[in-house]
PyMOL CGO cylinders between C-alpha atoms (Angstrom):
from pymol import cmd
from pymol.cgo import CYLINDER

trace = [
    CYLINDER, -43.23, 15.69, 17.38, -42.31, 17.36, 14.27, 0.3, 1, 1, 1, 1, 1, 1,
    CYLINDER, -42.31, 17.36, 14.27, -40.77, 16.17, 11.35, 0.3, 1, 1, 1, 1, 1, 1,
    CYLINDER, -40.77, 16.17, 11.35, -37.74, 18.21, 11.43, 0.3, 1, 1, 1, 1, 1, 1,
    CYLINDER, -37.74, 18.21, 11.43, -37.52, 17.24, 15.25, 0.3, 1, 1, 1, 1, 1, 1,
    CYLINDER, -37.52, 17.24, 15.25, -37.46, 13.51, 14.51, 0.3, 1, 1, 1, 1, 1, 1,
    CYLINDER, -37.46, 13.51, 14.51, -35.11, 14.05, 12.01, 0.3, 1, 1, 1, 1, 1, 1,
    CYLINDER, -35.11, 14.05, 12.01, -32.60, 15.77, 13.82, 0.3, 1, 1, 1, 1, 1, 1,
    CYLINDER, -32.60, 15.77, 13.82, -32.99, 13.23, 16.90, 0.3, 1, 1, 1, 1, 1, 1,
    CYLINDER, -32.99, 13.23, 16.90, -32.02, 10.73, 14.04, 0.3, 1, 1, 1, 1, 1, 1,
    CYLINDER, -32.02, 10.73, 14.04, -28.93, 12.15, 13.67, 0.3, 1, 1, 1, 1, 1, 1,
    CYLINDER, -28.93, 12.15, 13.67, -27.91, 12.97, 17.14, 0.3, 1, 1, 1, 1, 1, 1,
    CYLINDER, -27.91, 12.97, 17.14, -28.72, 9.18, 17.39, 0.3, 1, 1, 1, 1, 1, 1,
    CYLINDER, -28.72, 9.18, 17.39, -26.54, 8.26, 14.39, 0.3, 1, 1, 1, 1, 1, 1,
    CYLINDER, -26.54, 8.26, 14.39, -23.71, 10.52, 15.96, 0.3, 1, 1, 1, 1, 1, 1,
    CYLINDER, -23.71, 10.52, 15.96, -24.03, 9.59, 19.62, 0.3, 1, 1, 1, 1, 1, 1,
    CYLINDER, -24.03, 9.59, 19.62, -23.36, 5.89, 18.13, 0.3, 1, 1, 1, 1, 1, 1,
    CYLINDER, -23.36, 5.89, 18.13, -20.32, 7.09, 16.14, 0.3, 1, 1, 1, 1, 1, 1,
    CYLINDER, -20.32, 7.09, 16.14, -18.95, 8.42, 19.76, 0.3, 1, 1, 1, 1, 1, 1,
    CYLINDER, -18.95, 8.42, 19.76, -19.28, 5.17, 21.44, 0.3, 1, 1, 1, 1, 1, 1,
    CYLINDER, -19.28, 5.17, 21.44, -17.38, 3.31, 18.49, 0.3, 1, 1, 1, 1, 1, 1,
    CYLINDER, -17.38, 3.31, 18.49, -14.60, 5.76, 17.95, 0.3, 1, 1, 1, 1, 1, 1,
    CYLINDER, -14.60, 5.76, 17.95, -11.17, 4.11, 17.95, 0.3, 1, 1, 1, 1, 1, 1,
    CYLINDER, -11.17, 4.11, 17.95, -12.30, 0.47, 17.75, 0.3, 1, 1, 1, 1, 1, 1,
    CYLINDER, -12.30, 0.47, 17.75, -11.21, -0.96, 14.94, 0.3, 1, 1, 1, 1, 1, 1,
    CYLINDER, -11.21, -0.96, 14.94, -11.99, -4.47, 13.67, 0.3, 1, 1, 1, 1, 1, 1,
    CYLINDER, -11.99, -4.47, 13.67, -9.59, -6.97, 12.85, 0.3, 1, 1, 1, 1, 1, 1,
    CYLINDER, -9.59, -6.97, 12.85, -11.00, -7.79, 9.32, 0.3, 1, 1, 1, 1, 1, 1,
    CYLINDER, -11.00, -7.79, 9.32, -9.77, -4.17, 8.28, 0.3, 1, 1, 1, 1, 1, 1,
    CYLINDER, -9.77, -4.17, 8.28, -6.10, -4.17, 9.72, 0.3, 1, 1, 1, 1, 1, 1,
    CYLINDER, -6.10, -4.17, 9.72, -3.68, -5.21, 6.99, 0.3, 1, 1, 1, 1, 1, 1,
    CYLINDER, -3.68, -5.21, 6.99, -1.30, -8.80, 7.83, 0.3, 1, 1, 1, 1, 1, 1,
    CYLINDER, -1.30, -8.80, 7.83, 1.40, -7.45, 5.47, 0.3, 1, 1, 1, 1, 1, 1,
    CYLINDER, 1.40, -7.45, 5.47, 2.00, -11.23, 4.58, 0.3, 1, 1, 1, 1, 1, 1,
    CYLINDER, 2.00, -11.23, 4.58, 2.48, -10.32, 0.91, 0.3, 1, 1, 1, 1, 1, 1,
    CYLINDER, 2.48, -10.32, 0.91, 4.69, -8.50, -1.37, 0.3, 1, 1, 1, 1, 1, 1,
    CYLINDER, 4.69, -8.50, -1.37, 4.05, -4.75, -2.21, 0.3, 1, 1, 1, 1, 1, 1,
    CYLINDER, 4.05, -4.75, -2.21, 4.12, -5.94, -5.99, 0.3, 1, 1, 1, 1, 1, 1,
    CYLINDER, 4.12, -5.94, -5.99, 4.06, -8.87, -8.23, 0.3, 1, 1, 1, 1, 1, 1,
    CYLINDER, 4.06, -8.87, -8.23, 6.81, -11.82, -8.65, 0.3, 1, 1, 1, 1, 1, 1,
    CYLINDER, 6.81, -11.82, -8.65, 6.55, -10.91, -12.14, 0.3, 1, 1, 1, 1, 1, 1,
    CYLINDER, 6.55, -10.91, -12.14, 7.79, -7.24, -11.80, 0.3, 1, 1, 1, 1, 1, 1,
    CYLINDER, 7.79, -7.24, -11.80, 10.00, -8.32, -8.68, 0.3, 1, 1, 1, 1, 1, 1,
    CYLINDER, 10.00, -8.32, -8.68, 11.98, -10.81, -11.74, 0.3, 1, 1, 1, 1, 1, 1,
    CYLINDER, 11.98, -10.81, -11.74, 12.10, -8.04, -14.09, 0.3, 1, 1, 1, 1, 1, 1,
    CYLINDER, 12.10, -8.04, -14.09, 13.66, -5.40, -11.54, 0.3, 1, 1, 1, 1, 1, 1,
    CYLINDER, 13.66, -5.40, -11.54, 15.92, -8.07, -10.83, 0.3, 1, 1, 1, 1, 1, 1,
    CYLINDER, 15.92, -8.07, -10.83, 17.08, -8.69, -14.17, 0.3, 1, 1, 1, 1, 1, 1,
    CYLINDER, 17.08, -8.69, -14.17, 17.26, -5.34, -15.45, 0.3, 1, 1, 1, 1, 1, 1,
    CYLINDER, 17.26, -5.34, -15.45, 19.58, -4.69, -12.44, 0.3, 1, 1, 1, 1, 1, 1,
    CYLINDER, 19.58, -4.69, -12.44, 21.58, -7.64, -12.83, 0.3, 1, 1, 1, 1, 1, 1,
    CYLINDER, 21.58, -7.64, -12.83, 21.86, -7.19, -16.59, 0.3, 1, 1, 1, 1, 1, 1,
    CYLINDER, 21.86, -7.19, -16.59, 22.75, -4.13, -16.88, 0.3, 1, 1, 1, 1, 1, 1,
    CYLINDER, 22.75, -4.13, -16.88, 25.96, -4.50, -14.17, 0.3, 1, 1, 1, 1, 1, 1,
    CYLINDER, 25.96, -4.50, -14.17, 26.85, -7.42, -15.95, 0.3, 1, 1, 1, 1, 1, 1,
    CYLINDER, 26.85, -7.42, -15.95, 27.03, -5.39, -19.44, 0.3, 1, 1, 1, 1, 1, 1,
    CYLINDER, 27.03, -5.39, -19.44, 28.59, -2.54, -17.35, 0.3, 1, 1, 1, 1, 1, 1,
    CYLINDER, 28.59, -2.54, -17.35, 31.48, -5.38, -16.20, 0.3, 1, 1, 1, 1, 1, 1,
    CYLINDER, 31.48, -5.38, -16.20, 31.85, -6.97, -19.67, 0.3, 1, 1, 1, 1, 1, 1,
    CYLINDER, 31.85, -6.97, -19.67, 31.80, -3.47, -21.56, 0.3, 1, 1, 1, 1, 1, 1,
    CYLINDER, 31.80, -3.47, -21.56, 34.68, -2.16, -18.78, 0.3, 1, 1, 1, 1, 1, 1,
    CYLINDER, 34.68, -2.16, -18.78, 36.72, -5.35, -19.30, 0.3, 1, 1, 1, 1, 1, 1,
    CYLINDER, 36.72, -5.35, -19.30, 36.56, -5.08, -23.29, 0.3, 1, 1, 1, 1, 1, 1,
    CYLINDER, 36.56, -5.08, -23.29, 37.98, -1.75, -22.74, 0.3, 1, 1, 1, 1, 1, 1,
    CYLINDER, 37.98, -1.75, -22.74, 41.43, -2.22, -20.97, 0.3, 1, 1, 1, 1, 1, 1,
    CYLINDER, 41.43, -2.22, -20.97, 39.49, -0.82, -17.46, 0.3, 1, 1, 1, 1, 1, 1,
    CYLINDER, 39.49, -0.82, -17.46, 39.45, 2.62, -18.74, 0.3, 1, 1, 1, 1, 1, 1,
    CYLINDER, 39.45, 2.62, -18.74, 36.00, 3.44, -20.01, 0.3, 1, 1, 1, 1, 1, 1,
]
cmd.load_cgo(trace, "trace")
């Protein structure tokens, strides 16, 4: 047998393998989703730059007479 022949039997090997395994995935690889997308830290910031800021937008509007 030739080299190139032993080489390409190699690979129709490798890819007759890949056939066989198509679609199964393991369950190491499959994200749980238990956790959040980001941090607590930037989840309390969001949170307090949203809450701030309506709460300046409330006091501002009721310094104002309600017409801003």
């Amino acid at each position: 047998m030739t080299t190139s022949r032993r080489l390409a039997d190699r690979k129709i090997e490798k890819f007759q393998k890949n056939i066989t395994k198509r679609g199964s995935v393991p369950e190491t690889t499959v994200k749980k989703g238990n956790g959040y997308p980001v941090g607590p830290a930037v989840l309390g910031f969001f949170i307090f730059v949203v809450i701030g800021s309506s709460l300046f937008q409330i006091i501002r509007t009721a310094t104002s007479g309600g017409m801003a």
